[in-house]
C-alpha positions as CSV (number, residue, x, y, z in Angstrom):
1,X,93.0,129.3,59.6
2,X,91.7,130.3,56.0
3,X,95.0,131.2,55.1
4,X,96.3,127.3,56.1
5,X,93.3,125.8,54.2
6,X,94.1,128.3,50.9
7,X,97.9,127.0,51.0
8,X,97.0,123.2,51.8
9,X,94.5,123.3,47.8
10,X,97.2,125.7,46.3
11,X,100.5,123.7,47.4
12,X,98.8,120.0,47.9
13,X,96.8,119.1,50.7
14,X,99.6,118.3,52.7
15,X,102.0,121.5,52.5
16,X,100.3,123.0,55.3
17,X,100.3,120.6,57.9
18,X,103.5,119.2,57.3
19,X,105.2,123.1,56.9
20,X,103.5,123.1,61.0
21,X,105.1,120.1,61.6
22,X,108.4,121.1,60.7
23,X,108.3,124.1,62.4
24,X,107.3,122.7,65.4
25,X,110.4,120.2,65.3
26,X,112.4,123.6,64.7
27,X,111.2,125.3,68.0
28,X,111.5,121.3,69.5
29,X,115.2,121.3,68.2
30,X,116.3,124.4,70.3
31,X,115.6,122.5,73.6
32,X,113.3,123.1,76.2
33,X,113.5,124.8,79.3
34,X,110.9,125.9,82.3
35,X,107.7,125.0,83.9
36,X,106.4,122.9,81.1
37,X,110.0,121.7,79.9
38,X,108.4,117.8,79.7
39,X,104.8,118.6,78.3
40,X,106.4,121.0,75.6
41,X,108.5,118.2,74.5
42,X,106.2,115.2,74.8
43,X,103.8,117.2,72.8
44,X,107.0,118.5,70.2
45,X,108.1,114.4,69.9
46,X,104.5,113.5,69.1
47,X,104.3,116.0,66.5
48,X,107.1,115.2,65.0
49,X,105.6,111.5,64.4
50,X,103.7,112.5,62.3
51,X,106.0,113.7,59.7
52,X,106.1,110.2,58.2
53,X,102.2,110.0,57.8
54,X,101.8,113.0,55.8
55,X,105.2,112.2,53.7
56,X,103.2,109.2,52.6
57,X,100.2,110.4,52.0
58,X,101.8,113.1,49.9
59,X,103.6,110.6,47.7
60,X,100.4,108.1,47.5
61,X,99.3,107.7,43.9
62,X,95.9,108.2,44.9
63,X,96.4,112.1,45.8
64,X,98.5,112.5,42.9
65,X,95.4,111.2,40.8
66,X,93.2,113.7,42.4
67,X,95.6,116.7,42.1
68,X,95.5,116.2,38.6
69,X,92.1,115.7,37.8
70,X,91.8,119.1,40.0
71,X,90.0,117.5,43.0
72,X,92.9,118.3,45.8
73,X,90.2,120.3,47.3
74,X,88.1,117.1,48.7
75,X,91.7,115.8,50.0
76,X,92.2,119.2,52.0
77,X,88.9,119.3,53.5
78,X,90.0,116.1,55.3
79,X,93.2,118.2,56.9
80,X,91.5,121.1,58.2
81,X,90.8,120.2,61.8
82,X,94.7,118.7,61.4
83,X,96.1,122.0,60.6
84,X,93.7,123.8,63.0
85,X,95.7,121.4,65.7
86,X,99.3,121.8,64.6
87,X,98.7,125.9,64.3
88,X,97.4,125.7,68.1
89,X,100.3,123.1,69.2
90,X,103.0,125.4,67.7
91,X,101.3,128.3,69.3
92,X,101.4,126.5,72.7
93,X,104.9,125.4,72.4
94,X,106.5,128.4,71.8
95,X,104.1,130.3,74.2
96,X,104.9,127.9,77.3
97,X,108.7,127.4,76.2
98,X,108.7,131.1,77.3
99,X,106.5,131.2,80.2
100,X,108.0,132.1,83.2
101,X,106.0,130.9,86.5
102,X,108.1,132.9,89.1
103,X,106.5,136.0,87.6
104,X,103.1,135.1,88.1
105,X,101.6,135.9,91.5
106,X,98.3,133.9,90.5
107,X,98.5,129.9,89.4
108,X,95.7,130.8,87.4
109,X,98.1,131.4,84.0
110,X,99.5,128.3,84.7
111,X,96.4,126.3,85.3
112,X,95.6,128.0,81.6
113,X,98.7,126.6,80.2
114,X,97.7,122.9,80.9
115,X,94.3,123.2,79.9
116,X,95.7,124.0,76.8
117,X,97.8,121.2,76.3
118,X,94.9,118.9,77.0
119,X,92.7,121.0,74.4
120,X,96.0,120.8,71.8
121,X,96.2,117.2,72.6
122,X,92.6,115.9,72.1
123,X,92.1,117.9,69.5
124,X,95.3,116.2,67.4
125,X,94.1,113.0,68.6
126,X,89.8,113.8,67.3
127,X,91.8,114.8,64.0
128,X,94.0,111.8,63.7
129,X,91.1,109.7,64.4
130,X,89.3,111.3,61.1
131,X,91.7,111.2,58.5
132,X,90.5,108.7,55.4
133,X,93.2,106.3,56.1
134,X,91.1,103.7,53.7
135,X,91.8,106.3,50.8
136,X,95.7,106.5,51.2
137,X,98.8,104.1,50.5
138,X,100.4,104.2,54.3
139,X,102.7,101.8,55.1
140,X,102.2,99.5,58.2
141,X,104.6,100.7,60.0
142,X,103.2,104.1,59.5
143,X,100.2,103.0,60.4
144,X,101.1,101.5,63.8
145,X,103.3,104.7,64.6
146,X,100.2,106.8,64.1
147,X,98.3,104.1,66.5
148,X,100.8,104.6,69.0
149,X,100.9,108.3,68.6
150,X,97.3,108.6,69.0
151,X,97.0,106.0,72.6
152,X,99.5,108.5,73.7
153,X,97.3,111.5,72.9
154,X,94.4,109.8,74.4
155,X,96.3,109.3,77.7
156,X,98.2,112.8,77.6
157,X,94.4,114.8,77.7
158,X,93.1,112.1,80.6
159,X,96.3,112.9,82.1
160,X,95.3,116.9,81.8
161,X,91.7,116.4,82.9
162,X,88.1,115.4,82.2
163,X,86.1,115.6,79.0
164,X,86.2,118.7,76.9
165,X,83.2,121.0,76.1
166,X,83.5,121.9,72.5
167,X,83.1,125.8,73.3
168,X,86.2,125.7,75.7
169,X,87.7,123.8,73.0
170,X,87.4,126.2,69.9
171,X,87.9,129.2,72.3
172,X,91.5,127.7,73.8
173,X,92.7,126.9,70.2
174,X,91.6,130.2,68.2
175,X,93.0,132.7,71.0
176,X,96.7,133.6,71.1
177,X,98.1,132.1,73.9
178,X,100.2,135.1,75.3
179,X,97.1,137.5,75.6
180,X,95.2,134.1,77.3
181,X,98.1,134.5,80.1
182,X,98.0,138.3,80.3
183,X,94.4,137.7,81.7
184,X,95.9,136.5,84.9
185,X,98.7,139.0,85.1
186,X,98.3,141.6,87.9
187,X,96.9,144.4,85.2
188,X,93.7,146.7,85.5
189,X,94.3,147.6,82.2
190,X,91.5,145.1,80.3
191,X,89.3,145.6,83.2
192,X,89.3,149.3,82.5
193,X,88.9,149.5,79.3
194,X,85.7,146.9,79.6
195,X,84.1,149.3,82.6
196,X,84.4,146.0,84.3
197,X,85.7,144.9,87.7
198,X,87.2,141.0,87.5
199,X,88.4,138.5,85.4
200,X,85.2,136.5,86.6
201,X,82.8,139.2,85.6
202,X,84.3,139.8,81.6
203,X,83.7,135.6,81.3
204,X,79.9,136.1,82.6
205,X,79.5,138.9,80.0
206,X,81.3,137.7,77.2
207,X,80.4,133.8,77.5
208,X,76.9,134.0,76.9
209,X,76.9,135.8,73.4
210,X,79.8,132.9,72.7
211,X,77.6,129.8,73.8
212,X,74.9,131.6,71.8
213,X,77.1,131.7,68.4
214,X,77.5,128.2,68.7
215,X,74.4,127.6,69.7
216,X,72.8,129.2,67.0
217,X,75.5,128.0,64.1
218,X,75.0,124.0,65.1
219,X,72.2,123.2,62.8
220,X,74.2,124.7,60.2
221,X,77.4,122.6,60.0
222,X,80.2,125.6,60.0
223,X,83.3,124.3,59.7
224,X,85.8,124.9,62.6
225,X,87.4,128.0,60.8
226,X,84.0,130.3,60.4
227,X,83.5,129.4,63.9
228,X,86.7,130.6,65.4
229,X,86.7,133.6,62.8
230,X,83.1,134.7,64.4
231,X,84.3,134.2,67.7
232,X,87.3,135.9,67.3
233,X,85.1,139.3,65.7
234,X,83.1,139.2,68.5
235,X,85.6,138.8,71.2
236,X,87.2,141.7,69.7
237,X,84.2,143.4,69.0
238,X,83.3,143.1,73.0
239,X,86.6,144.9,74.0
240,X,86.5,147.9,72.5
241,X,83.6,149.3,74.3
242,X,81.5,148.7,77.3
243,X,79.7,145.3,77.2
244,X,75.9,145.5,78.5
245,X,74.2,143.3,79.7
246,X,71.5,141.2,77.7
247,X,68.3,142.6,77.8
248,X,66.2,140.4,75.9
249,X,63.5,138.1,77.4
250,X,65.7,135.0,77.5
251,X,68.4,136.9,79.6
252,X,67.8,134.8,82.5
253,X,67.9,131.4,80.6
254,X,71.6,132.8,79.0
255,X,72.9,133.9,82.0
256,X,72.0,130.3,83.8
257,X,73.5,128.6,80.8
258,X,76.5,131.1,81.3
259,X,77.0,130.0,85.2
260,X,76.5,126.3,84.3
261,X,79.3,126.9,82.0
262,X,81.7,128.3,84.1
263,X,80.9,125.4,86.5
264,X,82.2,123.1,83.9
265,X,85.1,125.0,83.1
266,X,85.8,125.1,86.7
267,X,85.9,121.6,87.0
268,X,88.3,121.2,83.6
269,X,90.5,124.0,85.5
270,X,91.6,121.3,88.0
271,X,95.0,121.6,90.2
272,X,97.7,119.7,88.9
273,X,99.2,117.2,91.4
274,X,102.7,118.2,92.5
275,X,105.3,115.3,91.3
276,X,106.3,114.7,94.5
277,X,102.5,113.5,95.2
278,X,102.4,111.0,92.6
279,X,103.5,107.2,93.3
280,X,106.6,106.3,90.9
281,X,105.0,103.2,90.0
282,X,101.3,103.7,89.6
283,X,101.6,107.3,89.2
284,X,98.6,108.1,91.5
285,X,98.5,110.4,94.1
286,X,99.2,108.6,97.0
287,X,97.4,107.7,99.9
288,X,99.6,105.5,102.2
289,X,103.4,106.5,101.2
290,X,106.1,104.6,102.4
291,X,110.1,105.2,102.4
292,X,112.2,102.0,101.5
293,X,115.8,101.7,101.9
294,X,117.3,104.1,99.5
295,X,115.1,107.0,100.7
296,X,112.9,106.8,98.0
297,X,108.7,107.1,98.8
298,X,105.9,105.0,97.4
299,X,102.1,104.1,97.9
300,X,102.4,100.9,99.9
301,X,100.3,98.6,98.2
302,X,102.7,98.6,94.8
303,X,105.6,98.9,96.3
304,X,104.4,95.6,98.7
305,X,103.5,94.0,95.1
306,X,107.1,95.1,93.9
307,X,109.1,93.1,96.5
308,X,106.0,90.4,97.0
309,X,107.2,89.5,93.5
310,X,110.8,88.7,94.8
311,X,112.4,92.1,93.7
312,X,115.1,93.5,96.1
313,X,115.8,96.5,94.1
314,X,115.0,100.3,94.5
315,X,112.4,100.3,91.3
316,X,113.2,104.5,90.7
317,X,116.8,104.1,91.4
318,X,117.3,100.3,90.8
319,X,119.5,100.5,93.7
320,X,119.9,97.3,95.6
321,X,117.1,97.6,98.8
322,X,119.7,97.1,102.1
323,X,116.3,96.1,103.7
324,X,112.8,95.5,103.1
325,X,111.1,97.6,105.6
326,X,108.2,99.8,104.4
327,X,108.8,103.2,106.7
328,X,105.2,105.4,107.1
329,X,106.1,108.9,105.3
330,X,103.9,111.1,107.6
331,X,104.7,114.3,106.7
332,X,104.3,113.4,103.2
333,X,100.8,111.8,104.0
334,X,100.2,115.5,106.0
335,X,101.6,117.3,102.8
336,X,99.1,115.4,100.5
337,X,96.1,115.6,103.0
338,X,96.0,119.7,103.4
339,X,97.1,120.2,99.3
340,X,93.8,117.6,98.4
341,X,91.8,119.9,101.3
342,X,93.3,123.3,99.7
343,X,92.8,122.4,96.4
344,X,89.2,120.9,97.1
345,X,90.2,117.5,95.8
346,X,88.8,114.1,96.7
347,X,91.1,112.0,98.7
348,X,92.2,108.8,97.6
349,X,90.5,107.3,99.7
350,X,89.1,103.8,98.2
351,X,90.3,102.0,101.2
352,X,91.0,104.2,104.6
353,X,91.2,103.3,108.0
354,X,88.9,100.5,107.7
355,X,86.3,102.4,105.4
356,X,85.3,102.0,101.7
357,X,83.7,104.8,100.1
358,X,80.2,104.1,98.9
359,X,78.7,105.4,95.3
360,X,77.1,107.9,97.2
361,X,79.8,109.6,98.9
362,X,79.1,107.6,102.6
363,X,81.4,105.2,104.2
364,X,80.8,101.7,104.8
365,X,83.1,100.4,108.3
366,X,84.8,97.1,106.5
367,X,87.3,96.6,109.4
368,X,85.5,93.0,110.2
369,X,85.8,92.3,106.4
370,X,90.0,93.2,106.4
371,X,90.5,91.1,109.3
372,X,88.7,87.8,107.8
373,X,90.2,88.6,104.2
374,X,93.7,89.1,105.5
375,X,93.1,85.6,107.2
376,X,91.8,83.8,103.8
377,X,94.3,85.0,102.0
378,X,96.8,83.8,104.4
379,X,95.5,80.4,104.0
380,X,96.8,80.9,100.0
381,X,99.8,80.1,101.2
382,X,99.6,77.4,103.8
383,X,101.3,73.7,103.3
384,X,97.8,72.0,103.6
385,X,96.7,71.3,99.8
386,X,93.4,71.0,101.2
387,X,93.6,74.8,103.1
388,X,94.4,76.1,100.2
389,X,92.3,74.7,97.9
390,X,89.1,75.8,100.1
391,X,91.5,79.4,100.5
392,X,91.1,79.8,97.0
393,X,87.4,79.0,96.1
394,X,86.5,81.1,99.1
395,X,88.4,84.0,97.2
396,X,86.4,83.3,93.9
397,X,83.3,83.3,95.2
398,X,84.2,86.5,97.1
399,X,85.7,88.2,94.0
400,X,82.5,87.9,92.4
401,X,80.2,89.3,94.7
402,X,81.0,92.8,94.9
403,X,83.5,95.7,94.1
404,X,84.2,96.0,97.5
405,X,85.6,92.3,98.0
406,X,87.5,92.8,94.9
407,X,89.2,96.1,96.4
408,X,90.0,94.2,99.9
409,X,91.3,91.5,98.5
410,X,93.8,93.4,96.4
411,X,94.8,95.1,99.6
412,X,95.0,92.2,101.4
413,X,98.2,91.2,98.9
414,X,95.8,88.5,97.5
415,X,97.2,89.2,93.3
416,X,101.0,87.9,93.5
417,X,99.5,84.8,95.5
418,X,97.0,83.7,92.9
419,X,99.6,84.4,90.0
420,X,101.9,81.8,91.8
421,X,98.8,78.8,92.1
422,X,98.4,79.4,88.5
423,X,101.3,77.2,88.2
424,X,99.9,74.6,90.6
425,X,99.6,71.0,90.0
426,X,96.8,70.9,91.4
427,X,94.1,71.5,88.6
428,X,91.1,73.2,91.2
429,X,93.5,75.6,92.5
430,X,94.7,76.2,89.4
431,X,91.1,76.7,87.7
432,X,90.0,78.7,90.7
433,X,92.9,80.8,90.7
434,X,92.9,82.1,87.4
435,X,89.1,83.0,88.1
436,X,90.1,84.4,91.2
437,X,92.1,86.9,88.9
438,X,89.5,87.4,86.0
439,X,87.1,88.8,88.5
440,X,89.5,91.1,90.5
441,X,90.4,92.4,87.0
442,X,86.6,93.7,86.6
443,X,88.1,96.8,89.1
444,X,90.5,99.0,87.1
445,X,92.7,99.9,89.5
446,X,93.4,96.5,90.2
447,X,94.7,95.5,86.3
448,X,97.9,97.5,87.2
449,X,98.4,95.3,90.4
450,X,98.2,92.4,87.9
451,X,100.3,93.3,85.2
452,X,102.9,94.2,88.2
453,X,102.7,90.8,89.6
454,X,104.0,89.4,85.7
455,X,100.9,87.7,85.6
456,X,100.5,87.4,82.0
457,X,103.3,84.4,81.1
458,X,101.2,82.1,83.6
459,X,97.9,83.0,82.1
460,X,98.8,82.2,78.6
461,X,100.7,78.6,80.1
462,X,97.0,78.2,81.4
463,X,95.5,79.0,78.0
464,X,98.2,76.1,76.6
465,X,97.7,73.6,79.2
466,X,94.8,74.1,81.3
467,X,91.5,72.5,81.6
468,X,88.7,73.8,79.4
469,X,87.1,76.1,81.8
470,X,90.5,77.0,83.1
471,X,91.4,78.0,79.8
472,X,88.1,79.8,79.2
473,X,88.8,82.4,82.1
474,X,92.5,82.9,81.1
475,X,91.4,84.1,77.5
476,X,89.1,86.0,79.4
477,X,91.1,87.3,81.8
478,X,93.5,88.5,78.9
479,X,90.4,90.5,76.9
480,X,90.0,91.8,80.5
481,X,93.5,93.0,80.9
482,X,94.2,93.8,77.1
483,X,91.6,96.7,77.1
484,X,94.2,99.3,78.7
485,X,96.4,100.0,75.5
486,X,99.8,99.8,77.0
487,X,99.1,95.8,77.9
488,X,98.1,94.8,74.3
489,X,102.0,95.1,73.2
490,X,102.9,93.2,76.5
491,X,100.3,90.3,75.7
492,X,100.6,90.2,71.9
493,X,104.7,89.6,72.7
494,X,104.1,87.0,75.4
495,X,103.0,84.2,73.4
496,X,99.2,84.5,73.9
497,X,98.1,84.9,70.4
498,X,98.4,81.3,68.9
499,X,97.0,80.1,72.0
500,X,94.0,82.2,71.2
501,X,93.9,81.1,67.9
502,X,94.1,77.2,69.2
503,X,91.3,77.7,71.4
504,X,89.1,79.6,68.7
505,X,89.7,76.9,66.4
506,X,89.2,73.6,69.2
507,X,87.9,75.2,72.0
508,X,84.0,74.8,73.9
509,X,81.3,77.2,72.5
510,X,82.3,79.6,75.5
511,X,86.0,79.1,74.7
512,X,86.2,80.2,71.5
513,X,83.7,83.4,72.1
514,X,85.9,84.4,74.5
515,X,89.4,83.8,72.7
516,X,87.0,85.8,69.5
517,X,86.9,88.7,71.6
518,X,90.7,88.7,73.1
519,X,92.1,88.3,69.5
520,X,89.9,91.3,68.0
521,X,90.9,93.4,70.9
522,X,94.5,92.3,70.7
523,X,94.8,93.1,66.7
524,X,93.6,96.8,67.1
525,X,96.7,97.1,67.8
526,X,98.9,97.1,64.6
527,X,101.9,94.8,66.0
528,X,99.5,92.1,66.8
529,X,98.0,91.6,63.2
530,X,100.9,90.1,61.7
531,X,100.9,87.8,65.1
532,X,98.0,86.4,64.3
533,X,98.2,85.6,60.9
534,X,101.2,83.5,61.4
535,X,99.6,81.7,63.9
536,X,96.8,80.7,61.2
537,X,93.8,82.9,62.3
538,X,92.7,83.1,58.9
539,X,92.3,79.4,58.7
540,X,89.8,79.3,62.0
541,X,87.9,82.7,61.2
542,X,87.1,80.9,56.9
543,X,86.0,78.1,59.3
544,X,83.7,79.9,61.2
545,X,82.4,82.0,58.3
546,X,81.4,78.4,56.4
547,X,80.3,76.8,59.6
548,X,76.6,77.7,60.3
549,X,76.2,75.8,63.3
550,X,79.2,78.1,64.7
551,X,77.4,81.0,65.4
552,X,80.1,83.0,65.1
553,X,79.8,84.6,61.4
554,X,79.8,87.9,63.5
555,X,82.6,87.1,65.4
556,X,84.8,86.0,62.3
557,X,83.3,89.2,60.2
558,X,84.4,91.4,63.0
559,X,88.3,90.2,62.8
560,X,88.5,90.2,59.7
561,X,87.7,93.7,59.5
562,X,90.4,94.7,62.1
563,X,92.7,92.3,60.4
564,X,92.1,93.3,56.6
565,X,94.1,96.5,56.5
566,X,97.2,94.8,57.4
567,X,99.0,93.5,54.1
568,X,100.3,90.0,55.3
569,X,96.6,89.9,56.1
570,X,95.1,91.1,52.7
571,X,97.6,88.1,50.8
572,X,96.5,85.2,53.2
573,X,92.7,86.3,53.0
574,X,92.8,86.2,49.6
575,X,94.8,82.8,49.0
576,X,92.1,80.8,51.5
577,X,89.3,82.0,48.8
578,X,87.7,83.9,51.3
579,X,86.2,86.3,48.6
580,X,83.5,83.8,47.4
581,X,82.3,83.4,50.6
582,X,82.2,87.1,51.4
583,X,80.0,87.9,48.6
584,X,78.0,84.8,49.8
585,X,77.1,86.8,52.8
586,X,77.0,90.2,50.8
587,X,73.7,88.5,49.0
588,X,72.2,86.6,52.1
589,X,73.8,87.5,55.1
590,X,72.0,89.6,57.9
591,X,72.3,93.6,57.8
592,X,75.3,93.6,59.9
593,X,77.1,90.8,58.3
594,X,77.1,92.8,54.6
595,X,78.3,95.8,56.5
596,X,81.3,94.2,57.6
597,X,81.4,92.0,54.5
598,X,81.3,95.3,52.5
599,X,84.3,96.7,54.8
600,X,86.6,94.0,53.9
601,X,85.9,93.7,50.2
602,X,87.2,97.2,50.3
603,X,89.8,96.8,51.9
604,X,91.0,93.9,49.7
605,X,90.2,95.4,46.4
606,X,91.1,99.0,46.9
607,X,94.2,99.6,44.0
608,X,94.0,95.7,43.5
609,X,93.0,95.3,40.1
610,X,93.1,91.3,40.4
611,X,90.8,91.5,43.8
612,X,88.9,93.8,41.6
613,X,88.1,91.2,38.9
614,X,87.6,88.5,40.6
615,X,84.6,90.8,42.7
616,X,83.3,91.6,39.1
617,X,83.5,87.9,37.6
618,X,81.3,86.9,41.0
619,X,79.0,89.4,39.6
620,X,79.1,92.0,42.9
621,X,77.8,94.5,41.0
622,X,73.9,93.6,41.9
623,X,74.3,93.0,45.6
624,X,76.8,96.0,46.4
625,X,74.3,98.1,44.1
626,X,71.1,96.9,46.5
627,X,73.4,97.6,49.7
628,X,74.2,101.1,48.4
629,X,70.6,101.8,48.3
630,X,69.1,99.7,51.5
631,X,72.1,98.7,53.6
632,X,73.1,100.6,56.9
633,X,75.0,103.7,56.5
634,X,78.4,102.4,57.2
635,X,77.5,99.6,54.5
636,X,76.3,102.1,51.7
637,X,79.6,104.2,52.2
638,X,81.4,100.9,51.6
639,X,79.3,99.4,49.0
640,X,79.3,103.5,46.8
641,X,83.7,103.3,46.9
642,X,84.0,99.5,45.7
643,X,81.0,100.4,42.9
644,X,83.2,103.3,42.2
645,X,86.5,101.1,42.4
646,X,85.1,98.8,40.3
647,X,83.9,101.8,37.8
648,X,87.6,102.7,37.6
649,X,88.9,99.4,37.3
650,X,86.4,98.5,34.4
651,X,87.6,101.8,32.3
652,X,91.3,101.2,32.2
């Protein structure tokens, strides 16, 4: 890793990672093959990405400034845990491209293999996360690719399992992957030369002097290369004589830390679920599959929601269904039962034979509850307004109260029914049925079943047309829905943004805290920025800055922030004079109002030498001086780079 830092301050701070890059997309380019044929190239595509990002940054004229003042080195500090990343992915890629399962009596190398990836991929996403951004020229659509690339990331490692313990982490990405896999291969040779006798007994020796490095090194801020370099010596060190036990007085208190360690890498080790397991729609190991016409097997409860939403096609094969009858897959069912006992993984069991599973592991019998549910929701459908107006506030009131209820009622087939009373006449149904949905959204697994059921076109015709606490719970239901990354894009492009932006700027107190909080969520994602700009946010958040009877200068503040990086953004916060009133709140807002103040002003001024004197004729010097000395840390990092902006600015 020293050499890739050396090469990244003599060739520019972005030779080395981008040299990774590109050999990565040459190993990519060859083709895949094997075990791990789709992870190697989901990784190698990802990778790829991020080609572009660097390009730019390479090219921005603020690197060029610092090459030639010789201060690339402060711009290559910033790529280290990149390049430590890309050195590991291309290690990883080539390793598993190569890696040949049928040889391996054990699934122990291939259980190593995936906890790889999911080290490779969280550790590209931790590094992506902690680039400057702020101190580069990257385009937007740069930007949002890199957004993209890291939601991907995110959802790769939770694909791959749990959180990561940073020891695992380093150790995964410093060692060569072939000799990880030779551990598992049917060999005495390590064991003999450690005067050891299993795989299991070289971890409990070796571990302990590891979590100890660390240990000992975290007060002194290493960077990730010493680390790894130390760790390496020492692994090396251990296996070229016999390793003896510890025999100092905290040897117990090590070797309990060592055995608590293992558990968690245990647990990180998990089995991965056979394809065939997983439903094609929620991808989810199944609990309940089900074979429809053309052969193909789902978990019941989607593929209900599938055809309860009037589709009569095959959604794997997109053949036309002959028939709609749901066929019990038993011997799949079997299959998955004895893998999840073999394996020693939980069941899914959230709702079996008329049981929920409780937080602590017990069962509660809710087989009086299905029968009345299945009855109320029923009545959602009956030709009696009045059944199914008392159906329907029955199921709000039930949706509210507990987990359980909300787990039941999705089973029951409840979701595509209350999408359809959205569009009801009738406004109680209609208010009661878009609360109905905001409170099963509360359970995760039930967001899915909601988005499945095309939910989101009715909620936003709510939002337009509804009454005011109708419209209240659809912009809440849409916050609610919009924190899964994928359904941000599918909301921002349904419309719903200007009807946010209506309701912030007309709606109740309640309205327009909740549209606040859908919009911000909604514009982390980059697509959605320029959404909301031509739908006049700007206009409604200047309001609510200048409007102290709002109390929502927070709110507004917090947008803004999100919004300010996007250019279409920085032009139409500038022409509503919303400088002035930021360096109002710079001098008399609260704490967290100049923080945020301070983050925008940055973002607006940054290489703007107009934005720059205009913050110098409103004399910003004093306040952001006072905040670099007194405000929160996030405010005095802001407040030191505009001082120093406006140094810069002043000298030219």
């Amino acid at each position: 890793m020293a050499g890739g830092g050396t090469a990244a301050i003599e060739g520019g701070a972005t030779t080395a990672p981008l040299r990774l890059i590109r050999e990565v997309a040459r190993i990519s380019s060859a083709g895949f093959s094997g075990y791990f044929k789709k992870d190697c190239a989901d990784l190698g595509r990802r990778v790829a990405l991020l080609a572009h990002l660097l390009e730019e940054i390479r090219d921005s004229k603020k690197i060029q400034e610092n090459v030639e003042v010789g201060s690339s080195s402060s711009f290559s500090s910033c790529f280290s845990d990149l390049i430590v990343a890309l050195q590991a992915a291309k290690r990883l890629v080539s390793a598993a491209n190569n890696f040949d399962s049928s040889k391996i009596s054990s699934d122990g190398a291939t259980k190593k293999i995936y906890f790889q990836f999911q080290c490779v991929t969280w550790k590209l996403e931790k590094a992506l996360t902690n680039l400057p951004y702020d101190d580069f020229d990257i385009s937007e659509e740069v930007q949002e690719q890199v957004e993209l690339v890291r939601a991907q990331l995110r959802r790769a490692t939770e694909r791959y399992g749990g959180p990561l313990n940073s020891s695992l982490l380093c150790r995964a990405l410093s060692q060569p992957l072939d000799k990880e896999i030779d551990l598992f291969q049917p060999s005495n040779r390590l064991s003999g030369s450690l005067h050891v006798d299993s795989i299991g007994s070289i971890d409990l020796e070796v571990r302990p002097k590891l979590e100890a490095l660390l240990e000992g090194n975290a007060s002194e801020h290493h960077s990730t290369d010493e680390v790894i370099k130390k760790k390496e010596s020492l692994r090396n060190s251990s296996t070229s004589h016999e390793i003896n036990a510890p025999k100092d007085p905290d040897s117990g208190r090590i070797k309990n830390l060592t055995c608590k360690n293992l558990e968690e890498n245990k647990k990180l080790d998990s089995p991965v679920i056979p394809d065939d397991f997983l439903c094609p729609i929620s991808l989810e190991l199944m609990r309940d599959p089900v074979i429809v016409a053309t052969g193909q097997t789902y978990e019941r409860s989607y593929i209900q929601r599938w055809i309860d939403c009037g589709n009569t096609t095959c959604p794997k094969t997109q053949q036309k269904l002959r028939h709609l009858t749901l066929t019990p897959n038993y011997v799949l069912r079997s299959l998955i039962s004895q893998w999840c006992v073999k394996h020693n993984v939980e069941q899914p069991m959230a709702l079996m034979s008329g049981k929920i599973k409780k937080s602590d592991g017990s069962f509660r019998d809710v087989s009086g509850d299905i029968a009345a549910i299945q009855a109320l929701v029923r009545k959602l459908s009956s030709r009696s307004t009045e059944e199914r107006r008392a159906a329907v506030a029955e199921i709000r009131s039930l949706s509210k109260r507990s987990t359980d209820n909300r787990i039941l009622l999705a089973e029951a087939g409840a979701i595509p029914i209350l999408v359809n009373l959205l569009t009801s006449d009738d406004g109680q149904i209609q208010d009661n049925a878009v609360t109905s949905i905001l409170n099963l959204s509360i359970y995760d697994n039930n967001k899915g079943l909601i988005m499945l059921a095309n939910a989101i076109p009715s909620i936003v015709q709510v939002l337009r047309a509804g009454s005011m606490e109708a419209k209240e719970n659809a912009a809440a239901t849409l916050f609610s829905l919009s924190l899964a990354d994928e359904n941000k894009i599918i909301i921002g492009a349904s419309g719903a943004i200007p009807a946010l932006v209506d309701l912030l700027q007309s709606g109740s107190s309640r309205g327009k805290k909740d549209a606040a909080t859908a919009l911000f969520n909604l514009c982390i994602y980059h697509g959605n920025k320029g959404r909301a700009i031509r739908a006049g946010i700007i206009t409604a958040l200047l309001k609510m800055l200048t409007d102290s009877s709002s109390c929502m200068v927070d709110e507004a503040l917090t947008i803004l922030s999100v919004l300010a990086s996007h250019q279409e953004a920085k032009v139409a916060i500038v022409k509503a004079s919303t400088i002035p009133v930021l360096m109002d709140l710079l001098r008399a807002g609260s704490p967290r109002n100049k923080e945020n103040a301070s983050a925008i002003l940055l973002s607006l001024c940054k290489r703007d030498n107009e934005n720059l004197a205009c913050l110098s004729r409103l004399g910003a010097v004093i306040p952001l001086s006072e905040l670099a000395r007194n405000g929160t840390e996030r405010a005095k990092r802001k407040a030191t780079s505009l001082l120093e902006h406006l140094r810069k600015s002043q000298q030219h």
